[in-house]
N, C-alpha and C positions, 0 to 999 in steps of 0.2 A: 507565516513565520519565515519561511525560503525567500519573501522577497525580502523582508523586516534583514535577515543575514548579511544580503546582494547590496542591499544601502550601508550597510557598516563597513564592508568590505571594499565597495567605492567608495566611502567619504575615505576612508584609510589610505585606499593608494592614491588617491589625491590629493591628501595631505601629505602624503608623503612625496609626492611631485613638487608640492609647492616648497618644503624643505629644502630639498634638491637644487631649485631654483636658485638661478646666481644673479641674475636681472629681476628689474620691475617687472618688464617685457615677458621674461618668461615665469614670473611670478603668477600675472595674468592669466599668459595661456595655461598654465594647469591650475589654474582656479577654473576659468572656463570649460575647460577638458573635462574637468571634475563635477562643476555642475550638471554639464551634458549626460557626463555617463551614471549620474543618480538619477538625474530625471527622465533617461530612457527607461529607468526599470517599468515594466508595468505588467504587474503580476496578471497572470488570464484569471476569471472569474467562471472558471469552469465547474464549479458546482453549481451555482445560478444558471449559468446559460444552457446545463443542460438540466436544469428541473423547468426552467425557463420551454422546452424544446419538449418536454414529455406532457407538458399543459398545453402547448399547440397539438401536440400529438391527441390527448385526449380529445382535445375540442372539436377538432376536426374528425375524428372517430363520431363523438356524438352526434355533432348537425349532420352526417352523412346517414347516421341512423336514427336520427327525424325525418331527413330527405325521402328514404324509402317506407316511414310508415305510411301507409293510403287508408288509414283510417282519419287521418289530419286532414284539417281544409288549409290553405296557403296561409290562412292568417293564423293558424294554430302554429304553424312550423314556423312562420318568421317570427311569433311570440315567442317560441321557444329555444331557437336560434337565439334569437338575443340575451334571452339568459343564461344561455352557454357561456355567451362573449363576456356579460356582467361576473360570471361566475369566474372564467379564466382570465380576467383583470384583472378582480380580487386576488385571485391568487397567485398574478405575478407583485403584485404589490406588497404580499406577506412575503413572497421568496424575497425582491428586492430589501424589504426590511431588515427580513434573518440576518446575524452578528455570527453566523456557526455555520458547518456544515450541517450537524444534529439538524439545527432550525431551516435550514432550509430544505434537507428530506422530510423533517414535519410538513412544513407548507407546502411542498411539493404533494405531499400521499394525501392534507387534506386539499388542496385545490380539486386534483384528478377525482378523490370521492365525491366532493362536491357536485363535478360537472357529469358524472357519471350517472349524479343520484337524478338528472335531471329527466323527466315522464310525464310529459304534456297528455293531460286528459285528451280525449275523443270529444270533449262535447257536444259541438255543433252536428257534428256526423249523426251520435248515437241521439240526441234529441230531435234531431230529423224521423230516426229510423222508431222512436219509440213513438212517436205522434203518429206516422204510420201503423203502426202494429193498434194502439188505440182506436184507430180509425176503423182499421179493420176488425178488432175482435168486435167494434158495437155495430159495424155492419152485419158479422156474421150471426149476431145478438137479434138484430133487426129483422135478419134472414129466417 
């Protein structure tokens, strides 16, 4: 809405340049003048960029805590890593959509839930460890 104002305000006083103007010449330069200083406006996208910046932040929270479970094999962590990455593209893709502030702290709170919810089973590990423990209870069965 503040930049929506900042264009009314330039097209105005470069309208009113061009009024003012006594030549073709200087009819021109503030048409030109005028153009310039509307199409410098450019509003920041500072709610995007910063729900934008709180899903890097999530994401990188999460793979660092896949990185440190050692119950993971390297394939379990880079499967699960990548759906961090799927998770936090999704959700710059909903912020980039949002029409609103509202909508963009929605997609923002569900990107971050999303990538947060993410808990790569143990499998290969614990399937290791329970074929072992089989092995042994019909050992000690044997025994």
């Amino acid at each position: 809405a503040a930049a929506k104002s900042d264009v009314d305000t330039k097209a105005s006083e470069a309208k009113s340049a061009i009024d003012s103007a006594t030549t073709d010449a200087g009819v021109e330069t503030a048409k030109t003048a005028g153009v310039d200083s509307i199409s410098a406006i450019n509003p920041p996208a500072t709610a995007k960029d910063t729900a934008k910046s709180a899903i890097d932040t999530a994401a990188a929270a999460k793979k660092q805590e896949i990185d440190n479970r050692k119950d993971l094999t390297d394939e379990e962590k880079a499967a699960a890593k990548s759906d961090v990455d799927t998770k936090a593209s999704e959700a710059k893709s909903a912020i980039d959509s949002a029409t609103t502030n509202a909508g963009v702290e929605t997609a923002k709170t569900a990107g971050t839930e999303s990538i947060s919810s993410v808990n790569p089973p143990a499998t290969a590990k614990d399937t290791a460890k329970s074929a072992i423990d089989t092995a042994a209870a019909a050992k000690k069965q044997e025994i």
